[in-house]
N, C-alpha and C positions, 0 to 999 in steps of 0.2 A: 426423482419423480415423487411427488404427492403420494401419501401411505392413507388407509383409509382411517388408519386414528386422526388425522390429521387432516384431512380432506374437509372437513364437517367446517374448523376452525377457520381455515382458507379462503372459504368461500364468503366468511366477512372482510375480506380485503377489498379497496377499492383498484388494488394495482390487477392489471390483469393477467391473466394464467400462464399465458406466453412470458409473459415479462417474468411472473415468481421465478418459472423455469429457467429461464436463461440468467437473473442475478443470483438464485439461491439453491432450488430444489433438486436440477439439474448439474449447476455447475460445481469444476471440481478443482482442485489443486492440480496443476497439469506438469506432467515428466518430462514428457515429447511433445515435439513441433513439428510440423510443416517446414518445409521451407518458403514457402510463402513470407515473403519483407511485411515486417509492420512501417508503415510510411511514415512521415514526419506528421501529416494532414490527422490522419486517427492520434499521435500521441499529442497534438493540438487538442483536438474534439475531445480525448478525455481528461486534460488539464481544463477544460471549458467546464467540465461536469464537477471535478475535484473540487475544483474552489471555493465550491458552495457547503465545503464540508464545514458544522459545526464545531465552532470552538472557543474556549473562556475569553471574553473582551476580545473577541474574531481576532487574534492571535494567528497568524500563519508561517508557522518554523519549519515547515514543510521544504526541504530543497530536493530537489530530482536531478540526480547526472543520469544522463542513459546514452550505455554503453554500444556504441553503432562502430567504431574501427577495431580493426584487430591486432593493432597496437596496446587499446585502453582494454581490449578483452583480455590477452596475456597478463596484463598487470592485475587485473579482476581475481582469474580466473586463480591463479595461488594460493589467494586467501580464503576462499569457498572450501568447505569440510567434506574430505568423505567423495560421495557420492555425487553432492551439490558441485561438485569441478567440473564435471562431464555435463549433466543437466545448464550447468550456465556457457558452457563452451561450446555448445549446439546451439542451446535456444536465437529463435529471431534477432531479438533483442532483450538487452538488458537496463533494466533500471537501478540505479541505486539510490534509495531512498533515506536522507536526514534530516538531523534537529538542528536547527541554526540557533546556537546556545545565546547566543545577540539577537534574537527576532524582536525584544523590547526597541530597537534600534526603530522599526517599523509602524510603532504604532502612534503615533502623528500621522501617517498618512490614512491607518484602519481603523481607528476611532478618533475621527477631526473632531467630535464633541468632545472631548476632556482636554483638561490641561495639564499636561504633562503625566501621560502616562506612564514611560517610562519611568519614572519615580516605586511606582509600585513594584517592579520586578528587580531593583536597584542589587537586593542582595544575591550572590551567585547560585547557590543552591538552590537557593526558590526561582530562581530563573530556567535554571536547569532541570527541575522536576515539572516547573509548567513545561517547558519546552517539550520531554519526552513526551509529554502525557499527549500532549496536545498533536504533536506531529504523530505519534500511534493512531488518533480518530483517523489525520489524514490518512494515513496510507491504508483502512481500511473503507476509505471511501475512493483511494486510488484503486486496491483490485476492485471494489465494484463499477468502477467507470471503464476499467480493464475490458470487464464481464459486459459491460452496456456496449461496450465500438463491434461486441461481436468474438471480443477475442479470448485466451486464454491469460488465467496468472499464477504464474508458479512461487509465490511467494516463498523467504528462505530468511531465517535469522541464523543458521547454521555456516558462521563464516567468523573470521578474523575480525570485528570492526573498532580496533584500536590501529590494524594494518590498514583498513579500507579508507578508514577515516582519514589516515596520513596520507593514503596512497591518490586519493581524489579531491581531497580538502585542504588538506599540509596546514592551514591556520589555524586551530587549535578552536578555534569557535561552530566547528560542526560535528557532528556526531552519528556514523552509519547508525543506521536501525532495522535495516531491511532490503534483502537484495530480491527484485520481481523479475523472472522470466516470462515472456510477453511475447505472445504467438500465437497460431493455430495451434488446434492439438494435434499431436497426431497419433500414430496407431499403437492403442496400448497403452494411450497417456493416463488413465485413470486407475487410481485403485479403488479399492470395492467400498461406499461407503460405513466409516465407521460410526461406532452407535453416537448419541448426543441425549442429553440430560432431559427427562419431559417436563414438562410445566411445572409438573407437580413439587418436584423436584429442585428447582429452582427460585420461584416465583412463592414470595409469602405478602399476602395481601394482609393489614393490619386496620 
């Protein structure tokens, strides 16, 4: 919820109040689920919103498994740390989100104006640091489209992904980044927001 340091600020937005609340002020990192199914139809609608996610020479190394049998959950569910084992072996559903180290393969199709793009990511390294960077934007524009169908995201980097990465990709050209649990919340799921940096604090205008 909106704090009254902040309220003042807000209200130069042109998004509206409902909406701040459900993508940002309101929502939370979520523990617990419902059981309520996330359908196939919402994780459509929110890959319809994702794709519009910015990124350098629209670049998209963005790849999504998500984890719906309970054959591919067991296999999952191992490699999650801690706590995050129970939290991904309950929730709705799961996502696992990676970098497609080859996404240069791509772009002849997402920038038809050049010629030969691929040429510029030619060396591995630099292919691999744009990759991360770039599929990182995505997936923070995956939990907000998460947050846009209505639902919850439990996001998690707390997990094996030298295992995940083998266990779901085996080609050596992907790389986990991020495992999302994706659901209602349910009772309890939230812990109590913690503090965040103010403007002042952050933001230096030159």
């Amino acid at each position: 919820m909106s704090t009254p340091e902040n309220s003042d600020a807000l209200r130069h937005l042109t998004l509206a109040p409902e909406a701040q609340n459900q993508l940002f002020l309101e929502a939370r990192t979520a523990n617990t689920f419902t059981d309520e199914p996330v359908t196939e139809e919402q994780v459509r609608a929110i890959y319809e919103l994702v794709k519009y996610a910015p990124t350098s020479m629209n670049q998209q190394p963005l790849r999504i498994v998500i984890v719906r049998s309970e054959e591919a959950r067991g296999r999952l569910v191992p490699h999650m740390m801690g706590m995050n084992q129970e939290k991904t072996a309950k929730a709705p559903l799961v996502a696992i989100l990676a970098a497609d180290l080859d996404f240069h393969e791509e772009l002849p199709k997402l920038v038809p104006f050049m010629e030969n793009p691929q040429a510029i990511f030619a060396e591995p390294g630099f292919r691999e640091a744009s990759a991360k960077f770039n599929a990182a934007l995505q997936v923070g524009y995956f939990i907000l489209g998460v947050r846009a169908a209505g639902l919850a995201a439990g996001p998690m980097t707390g997990f094996d992904p030298v295992a995940v990465s083998k266990e779901f990709f085996g080609d050596g050209r992907h790389q986990a980044v991020c495992v999302v649990n994706i659901g209602k919340p349910g009772p309890n799921s939230w812990m109590g927001r913690l503090p965040r940096l103010e403007y002042d604090e952050v933001v230096t205008t030159v």
